[in-house]
C-alpha positions as CSV (number, residue, x, y, z in Angstrom):
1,X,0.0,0.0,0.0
2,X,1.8,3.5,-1.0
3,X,2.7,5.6,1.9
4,X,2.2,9.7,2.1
5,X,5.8,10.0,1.9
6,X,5.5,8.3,-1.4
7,X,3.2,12.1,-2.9
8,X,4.5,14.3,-5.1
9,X,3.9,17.6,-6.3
10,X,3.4,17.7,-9.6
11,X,4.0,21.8,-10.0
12,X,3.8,21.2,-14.3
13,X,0.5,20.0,-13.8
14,X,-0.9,21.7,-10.8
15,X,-1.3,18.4,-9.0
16,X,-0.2,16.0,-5.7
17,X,-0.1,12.8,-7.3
18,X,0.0,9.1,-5.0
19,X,1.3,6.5,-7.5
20,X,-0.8,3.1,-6.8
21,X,-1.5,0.1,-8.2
22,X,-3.7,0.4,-11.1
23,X,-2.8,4.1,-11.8
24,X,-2.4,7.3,-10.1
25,X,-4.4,9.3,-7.8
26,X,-4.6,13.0,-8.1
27,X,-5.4,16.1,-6.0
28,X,-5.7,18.9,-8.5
29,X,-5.3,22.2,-7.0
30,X,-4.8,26.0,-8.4
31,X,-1.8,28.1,-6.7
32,X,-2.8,31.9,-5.7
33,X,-1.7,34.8,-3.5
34,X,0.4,31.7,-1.5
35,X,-2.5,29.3,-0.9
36,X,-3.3,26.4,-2.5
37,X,-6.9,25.9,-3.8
38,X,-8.0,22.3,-4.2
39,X,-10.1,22.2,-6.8
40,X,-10.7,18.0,-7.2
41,X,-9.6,14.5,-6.4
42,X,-9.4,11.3,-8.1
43,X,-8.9,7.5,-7.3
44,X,-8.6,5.0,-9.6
45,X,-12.3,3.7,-9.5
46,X,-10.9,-0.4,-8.4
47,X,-8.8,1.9,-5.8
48,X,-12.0,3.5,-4.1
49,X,-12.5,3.3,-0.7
50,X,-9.5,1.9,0.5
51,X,-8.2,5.1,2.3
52,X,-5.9,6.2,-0.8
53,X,-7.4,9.6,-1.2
54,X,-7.0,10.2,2.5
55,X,-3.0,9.3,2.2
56,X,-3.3,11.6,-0.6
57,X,-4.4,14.8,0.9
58,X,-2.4,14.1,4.3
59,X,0.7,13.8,2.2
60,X,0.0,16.7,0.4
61,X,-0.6,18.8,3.8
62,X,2.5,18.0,5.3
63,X,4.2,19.5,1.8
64,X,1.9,22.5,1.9
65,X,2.8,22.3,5.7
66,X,6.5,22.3,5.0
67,X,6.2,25.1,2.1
68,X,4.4,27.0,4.8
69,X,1.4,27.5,2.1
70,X,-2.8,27.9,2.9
71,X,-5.2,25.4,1.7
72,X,-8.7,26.6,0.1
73,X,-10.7,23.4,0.4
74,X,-13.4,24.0,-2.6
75,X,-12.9,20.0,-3.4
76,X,-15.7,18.3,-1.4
77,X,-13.1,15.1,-0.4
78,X,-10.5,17.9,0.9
79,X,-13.0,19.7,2.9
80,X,-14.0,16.3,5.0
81,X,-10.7,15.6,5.3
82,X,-10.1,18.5,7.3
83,X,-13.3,18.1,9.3
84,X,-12.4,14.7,10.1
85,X,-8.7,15.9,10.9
86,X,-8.8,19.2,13.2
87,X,-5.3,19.2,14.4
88,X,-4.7,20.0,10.1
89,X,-7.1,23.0,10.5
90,X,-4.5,25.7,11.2
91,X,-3.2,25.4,7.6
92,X,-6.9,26.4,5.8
93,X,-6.4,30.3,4.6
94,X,-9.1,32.4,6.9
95,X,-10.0,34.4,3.7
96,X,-10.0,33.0,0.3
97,X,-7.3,34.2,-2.1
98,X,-8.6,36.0,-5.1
């Protein structure tokens, strides 16, 4: 099973990517005024609901965590994550960028 260490940022194409059996999943996410707005995320549909997405997004916040980066949560998957995960709350920008 992939790891978060095993995420990448994927600047070219605007994307954290988990490589995983069966293909890759992505968190697509637009970069403005120094926060990241996730936009959407995508499993490979066999992949579903085995946790992937969540080791997705919590790889992804420790890199925006170490960038010292926001996170706009407009992606539905990304917003639950952070409601299931309030000790990653202090990273979500308190006004979105425009």
């Amino acid at each position: 099973m992939a790891e978060t260490q095993d995420v990448r940022d994927n600047e070219g194409e605007s994307r954290y990517e988990l490589k995983v059996d069966g293909g890759t999943a992505i968190a697509a996410y637009e970069r403005r005024d120094g926060a990241l707005i996730f936009t959407h995320t995508q499993v490979p549909e066999a992949l579903e609901g085995q946790g992937i997405a969540s080791k997705l997004i919590a790889g992804a916040l420790a890199d925006v965590r170490e960038k010292g980066l926001k996170v706009v949560p407009l992606c539905e998957f990304v917003a639950g994550y952070f409601d299931r995960h309030p000790e990653e709350q202090d990273l979500l920008a308190l006004d979105a960028p425009g």
